[in-house]
N, C-alpha and C positions, 0 to 999 in steps of 0.2 A: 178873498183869500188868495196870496199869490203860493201856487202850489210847486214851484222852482225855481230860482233864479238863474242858477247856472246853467250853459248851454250846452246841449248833449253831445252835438258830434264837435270835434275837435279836425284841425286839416288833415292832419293824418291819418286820419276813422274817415273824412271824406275823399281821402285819394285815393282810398282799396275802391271805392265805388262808381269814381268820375274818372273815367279811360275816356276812349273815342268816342266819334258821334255813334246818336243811333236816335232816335224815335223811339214812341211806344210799341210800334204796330208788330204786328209778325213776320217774319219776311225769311228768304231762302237763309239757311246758316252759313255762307258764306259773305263777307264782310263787304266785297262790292257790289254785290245785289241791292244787301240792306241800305249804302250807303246812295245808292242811287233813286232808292226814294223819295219822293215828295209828300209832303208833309201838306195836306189840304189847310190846315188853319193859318197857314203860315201865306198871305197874300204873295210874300216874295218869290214863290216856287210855283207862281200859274206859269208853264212852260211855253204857252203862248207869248206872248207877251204880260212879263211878272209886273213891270215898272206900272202901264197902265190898271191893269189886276189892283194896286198896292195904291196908286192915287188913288181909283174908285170907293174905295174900303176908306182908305184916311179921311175921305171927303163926307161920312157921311155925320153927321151930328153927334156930342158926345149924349144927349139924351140926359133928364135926371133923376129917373128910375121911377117906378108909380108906386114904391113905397109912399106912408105917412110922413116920411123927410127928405125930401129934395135932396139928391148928391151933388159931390163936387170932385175933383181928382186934382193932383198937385203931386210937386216935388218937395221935398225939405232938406235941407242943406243939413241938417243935422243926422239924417239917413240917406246917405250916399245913395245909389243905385236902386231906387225905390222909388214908386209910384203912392199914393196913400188917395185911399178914397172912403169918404165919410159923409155923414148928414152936416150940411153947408151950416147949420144953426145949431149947434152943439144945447144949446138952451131949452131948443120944443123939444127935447129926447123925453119920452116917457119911462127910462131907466139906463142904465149903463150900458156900453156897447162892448156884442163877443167881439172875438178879433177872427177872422176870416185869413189866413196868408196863401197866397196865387201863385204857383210856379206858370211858367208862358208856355204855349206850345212851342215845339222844336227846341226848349231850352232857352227860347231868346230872348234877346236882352231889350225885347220893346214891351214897357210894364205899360203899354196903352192897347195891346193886340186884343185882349178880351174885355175892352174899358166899358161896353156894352153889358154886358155880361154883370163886372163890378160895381161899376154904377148900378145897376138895378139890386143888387144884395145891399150895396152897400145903403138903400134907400129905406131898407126897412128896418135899419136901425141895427148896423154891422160898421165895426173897424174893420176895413179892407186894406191888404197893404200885397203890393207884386211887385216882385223881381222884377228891374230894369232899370229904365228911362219911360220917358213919353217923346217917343218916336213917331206917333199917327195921331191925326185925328184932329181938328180945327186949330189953325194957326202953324201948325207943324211945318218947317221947311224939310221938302221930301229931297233929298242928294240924287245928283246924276252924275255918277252912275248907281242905282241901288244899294246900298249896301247888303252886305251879308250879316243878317244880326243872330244867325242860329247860334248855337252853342255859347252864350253870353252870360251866362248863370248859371248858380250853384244850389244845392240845397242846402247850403252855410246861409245861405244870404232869407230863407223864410226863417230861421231860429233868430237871425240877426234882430230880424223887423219885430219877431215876438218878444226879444231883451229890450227892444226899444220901445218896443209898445207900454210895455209895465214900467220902465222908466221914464216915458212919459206923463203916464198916470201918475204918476206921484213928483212930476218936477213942476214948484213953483212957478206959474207967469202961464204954462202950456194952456193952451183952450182946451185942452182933453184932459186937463188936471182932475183926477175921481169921477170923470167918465166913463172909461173904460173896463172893462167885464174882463179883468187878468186871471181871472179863474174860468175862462169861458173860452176853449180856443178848438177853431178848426183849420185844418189844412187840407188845401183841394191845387188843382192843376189841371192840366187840357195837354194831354199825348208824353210829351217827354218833361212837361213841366208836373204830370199825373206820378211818373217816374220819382221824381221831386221828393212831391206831399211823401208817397209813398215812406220813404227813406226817413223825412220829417216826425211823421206819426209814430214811429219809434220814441220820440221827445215823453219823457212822461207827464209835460204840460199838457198835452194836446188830448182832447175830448170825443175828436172824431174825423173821419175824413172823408170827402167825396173826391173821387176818381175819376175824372170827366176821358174817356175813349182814350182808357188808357191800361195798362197791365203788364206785370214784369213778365220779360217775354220768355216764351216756352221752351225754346232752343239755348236759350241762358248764353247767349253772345253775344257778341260786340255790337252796337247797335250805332248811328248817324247823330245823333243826337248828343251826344258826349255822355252818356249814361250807362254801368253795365251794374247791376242788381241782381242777385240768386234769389228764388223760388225762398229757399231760406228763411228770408228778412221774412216771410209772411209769419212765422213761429214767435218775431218778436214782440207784433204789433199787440196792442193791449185795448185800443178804442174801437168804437164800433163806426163800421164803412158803409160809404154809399158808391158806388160804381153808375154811373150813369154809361153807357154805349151805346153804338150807333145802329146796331146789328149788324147782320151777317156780312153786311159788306164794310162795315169799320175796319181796317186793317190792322186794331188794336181788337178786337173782339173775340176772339179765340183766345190772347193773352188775359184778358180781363174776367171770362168766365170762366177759366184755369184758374185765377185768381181766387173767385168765387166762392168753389169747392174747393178750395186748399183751407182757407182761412177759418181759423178756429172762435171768431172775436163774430159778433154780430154782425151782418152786412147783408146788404140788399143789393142785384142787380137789376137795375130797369132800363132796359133796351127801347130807345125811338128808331125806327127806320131811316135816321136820316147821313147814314154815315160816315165817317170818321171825323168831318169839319163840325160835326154838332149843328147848333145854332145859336154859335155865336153872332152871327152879324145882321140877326133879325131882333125886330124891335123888341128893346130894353132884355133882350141875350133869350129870347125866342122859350121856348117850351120848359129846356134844362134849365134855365135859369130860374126859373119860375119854382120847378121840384128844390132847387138849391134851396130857395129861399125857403123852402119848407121843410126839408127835410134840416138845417139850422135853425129854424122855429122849435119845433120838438127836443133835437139833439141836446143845444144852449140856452132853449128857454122855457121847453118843458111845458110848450104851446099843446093842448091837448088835443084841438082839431087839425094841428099838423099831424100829430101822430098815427090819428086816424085814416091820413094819405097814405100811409104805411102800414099801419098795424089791422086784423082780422080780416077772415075769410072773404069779410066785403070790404078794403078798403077802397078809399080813393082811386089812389093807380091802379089798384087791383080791378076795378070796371070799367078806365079806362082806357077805349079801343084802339089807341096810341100808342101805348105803354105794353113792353111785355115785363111782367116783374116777376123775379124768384127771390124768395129770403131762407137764410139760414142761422141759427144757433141765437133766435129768439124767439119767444111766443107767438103766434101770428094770433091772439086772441086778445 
């Protein structure tokens, strides 16, 4: 059942939201502090030397996730500015796919930075689709001088990919014709693409959202990223959230646990130590990617030993020693 057609925000509902840059993280209330930032997920900003940083990264394998369905990643001409990652044999699916939509960290318009990450969701039997291009990552010609790809996307462009996604599903010839799970959608992002989802989840298609080291920030100011959000927007959301963080040294962490305790909708925060970068660029998107894929098991498919990674005084994350997890405004039984 498609539960909306039409698309929620309109340009003018997205301009009160997208001013200057800014990231997710926290940073002094003044606008050139925040702006002076570096952005860990974002290979372009190792201040060392970025260019070698960003071949390193590009070079390593796209990987095709240890889901039950080998992934793939592509562009379509019929979705401008978008990445799409999916099980490569639409055929072995053992039922229709949710849709997953990925805002980028720093905003950026490379929809291959977390392909780690998406390929591995996208393996277990997820439509995956992220703002950009494919900019990194085998075969890629990398430009010299680097480019600046921050600030390159909107959260217009995840509603976009979820009108196309459902009119895919139903347009004649498409390999995803009655594939796809249009009643089954999440939105998720990595720092100022978390910014994103955030704003997205408002859509009252959307089902649920993970939050990857991310959080509208505390100081409610202009931030580097091209994003500015009020504390607000948390009163609108309706689905239930997952917050993934890096801890205490994420410099989105303080924003994202504010978040936490604000929010009235179900949500979970589970802190790894490893952060603000996550682990994205460990094999097939390293630990979070792994909780992603589960915490999407339960949310869209109602997977019961997913749940149990989450739910009661002994859950899954909850023993372990990796993981620090808090929930609020659900049963924990």
């Amino acid at each position: 059942m498609i539960k909306r057609t039409a698309p929620l925000f309109g340009l003018a509902a997205l301009a009160a939201f997208v001013l200057v840059s800014g990231c997710s993280g926290e940073a002094p209330s003044d606008a050139p502090e925040r702006q002076s930032q570096a952005d860990p997920e974002s290979p372009a900003t190792d201040a060392a030397d970025p260019r070698t940083r960003y071949e390193r990264l590009a070079s390593i394998p796209d990987g095709r996730g240890t889901g039950a369905f080998p992934a793939i990643k592509y562009e379509d001409e019929s979705l401008p500015a978008h990445v799409i990652y999916r099980p490569e044999n639409p055929e072995a699916l053992d039922g229709p796919l949710p849709i997953y939509l990925w805002g980028n960290g720093g905003c950026s318009r490379d929809g291959a930075s977390a392909r780690l990450h998406l390929l591995e969701v996208a393996s277990h039997g997820y439509l995956v689709i992220a703002s950009g291009t494919i900019l990194n990552g085998p075969g890629v010609h990398i430009p010299d001088p680097l480019p600046d790809y921050y600030n390159g996307t909107t959260p217009e462009q995840m509603i976009d990919a979820l009108d196309w996604a459902i009119a895919e599903n139903q347009r004649e010839g498409s390999a995803l014709q009655g594939a796809i799970a249009t009643d089954s959608v999440a939105v998720s992002g990595h720092s100022c693409g978390g910014l994103q989802a955030i704003l997205s989840a408002e859509d009252p298609r959307v089902d649920t959202a993970v939050i990857m080291n991310s959080g509208i920030y505390n100081d409610e100011g202009p931030g580097r990223s091209g994003m500015v959000i009020k504390k607000a927007h948390l009163e609108k959301l309706h689905a239930p959230m997952l917050y993934i963080l890096g801890g205490p040294s994420d410099m989105a962490y303080a924003n994202g646990m504010d978040d936490f305790r604000r929010l009235g909708v179900p949500v979970v925060a589970a802190n790894l130590d490893v952060g603000h970068g996550g682990t994205f660029w460990e094999p097939n998107g390293g630990k979070a990617a792994a909780m992603t894929v589960r915490w999407l098991d339960w949310r869209l498919k109602g997977d019961g030993a997913a749940a149990a990674m989450f739910l009661g005084d002994e859950c899954g994350y909850c023993l372990d020693p990796d993981w620090e997890i808090a929930r609020r405004n659900f049963s924990a039984k």
